[in-house]
C-alpha positions in Angstrom: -14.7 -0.1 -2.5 -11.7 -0.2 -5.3 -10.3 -3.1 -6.2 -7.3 -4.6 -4.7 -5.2 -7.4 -6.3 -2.6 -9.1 -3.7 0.4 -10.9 -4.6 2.6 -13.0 -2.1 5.3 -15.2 -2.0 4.3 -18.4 -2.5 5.9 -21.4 0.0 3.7 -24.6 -1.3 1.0 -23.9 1.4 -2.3 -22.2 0.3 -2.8 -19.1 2.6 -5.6 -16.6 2.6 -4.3 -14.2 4.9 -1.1 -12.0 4.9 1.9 -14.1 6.9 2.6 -13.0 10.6 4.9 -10.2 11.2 8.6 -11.4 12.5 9.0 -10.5 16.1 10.1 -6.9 16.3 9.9 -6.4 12.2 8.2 -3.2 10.8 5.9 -3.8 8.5 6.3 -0.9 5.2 4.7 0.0 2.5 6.3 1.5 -0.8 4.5 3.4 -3.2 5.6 2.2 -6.7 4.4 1.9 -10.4 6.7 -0.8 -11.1 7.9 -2.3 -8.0 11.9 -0.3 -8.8 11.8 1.8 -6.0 9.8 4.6 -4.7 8.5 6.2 -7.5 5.0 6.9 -6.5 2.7 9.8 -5.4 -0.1 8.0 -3.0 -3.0 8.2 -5.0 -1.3 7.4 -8.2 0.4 4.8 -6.9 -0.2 1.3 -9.2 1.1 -0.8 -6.3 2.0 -0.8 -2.5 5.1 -3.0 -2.0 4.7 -5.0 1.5 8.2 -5.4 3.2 8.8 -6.6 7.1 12.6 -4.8 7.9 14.3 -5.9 11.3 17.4 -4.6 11.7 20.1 -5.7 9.5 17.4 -7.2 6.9 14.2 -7.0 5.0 11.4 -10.3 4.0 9.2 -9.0 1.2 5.5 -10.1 1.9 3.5 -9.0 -0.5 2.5 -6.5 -3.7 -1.0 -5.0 -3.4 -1.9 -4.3 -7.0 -4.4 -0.7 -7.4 -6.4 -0.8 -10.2 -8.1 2.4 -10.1 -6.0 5.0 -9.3 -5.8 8.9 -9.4 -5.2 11.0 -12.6 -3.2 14.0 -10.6 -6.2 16.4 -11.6 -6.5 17.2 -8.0 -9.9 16.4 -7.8 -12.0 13.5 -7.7 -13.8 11.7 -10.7 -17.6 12.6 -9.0 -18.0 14.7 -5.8 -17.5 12.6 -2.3 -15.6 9.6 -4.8 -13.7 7.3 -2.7 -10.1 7.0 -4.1 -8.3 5.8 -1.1 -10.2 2.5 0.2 -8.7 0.0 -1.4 -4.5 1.5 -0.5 -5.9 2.2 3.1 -6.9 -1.5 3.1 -3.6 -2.7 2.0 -2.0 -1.0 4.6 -3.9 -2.3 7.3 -1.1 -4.2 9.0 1.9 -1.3 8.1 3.3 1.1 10.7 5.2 2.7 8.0 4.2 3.7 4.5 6.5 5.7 1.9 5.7 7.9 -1.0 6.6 11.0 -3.1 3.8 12.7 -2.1 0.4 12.7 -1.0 -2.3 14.8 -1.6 -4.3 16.4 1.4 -7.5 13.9 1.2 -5.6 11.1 1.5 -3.2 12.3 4.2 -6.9 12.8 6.3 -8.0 9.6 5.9 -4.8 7.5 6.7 -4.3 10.1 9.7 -7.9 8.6 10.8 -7.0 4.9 10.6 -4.0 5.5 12.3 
């Protein structure tokens, strides 16, 4: 598996896990580069920001940093590589992800863990 770097909010208490999700929030993720907007294909994405959005507001939660990510060649580094492991991992607890684009491997697998 790829590596995954996650970075939270921090309120004085040590916590391992990612908080709860609000009551009725939906937690999204946002392919970025430099968490200032969407501006990210999946598999090129440098980070996944973690937001929960109720209805008239949205809590940040958490920025999952990517360090290996795709080149856009369209193909992977060495036959059957996993590129997608570590993003799928960081959107275990989203309903909702967002990006530019995503390439046809990728849209497989999160369509599986879904």
């Amino acid at each position: 598996m790829r590596s995954l770097r996650r970075l939270s909010l921090f309120n004085g208490r040590f916590h391992q896990q990612r908080p709860k999700r609000q009551l009725g929030a939906l937690r999204t993720a946002i392919a970025t580069q430099a968490m200032k907007g969407l501006k990210a294909q999946f598999e090129s994405a440098k980070r996944l920001a973690i937001y929960d959005a109720i209805r008239d507001a949205w809590t940040f939660v958490e920025a999952a940093g990517l360090e290996d990510i795709s080149d856009e060649i369209g193909r992977h580094r060495r036959e059957g590589e996993d590129c997608t492991g570590a993003k799928m991992a960081a959107l275990d607890s989203c309903q909702i992800a967002f990006c530019l684009a995503m390439g046809a491997p990728s849209a497989v697998t999160f369509g599986r863990t879904r």
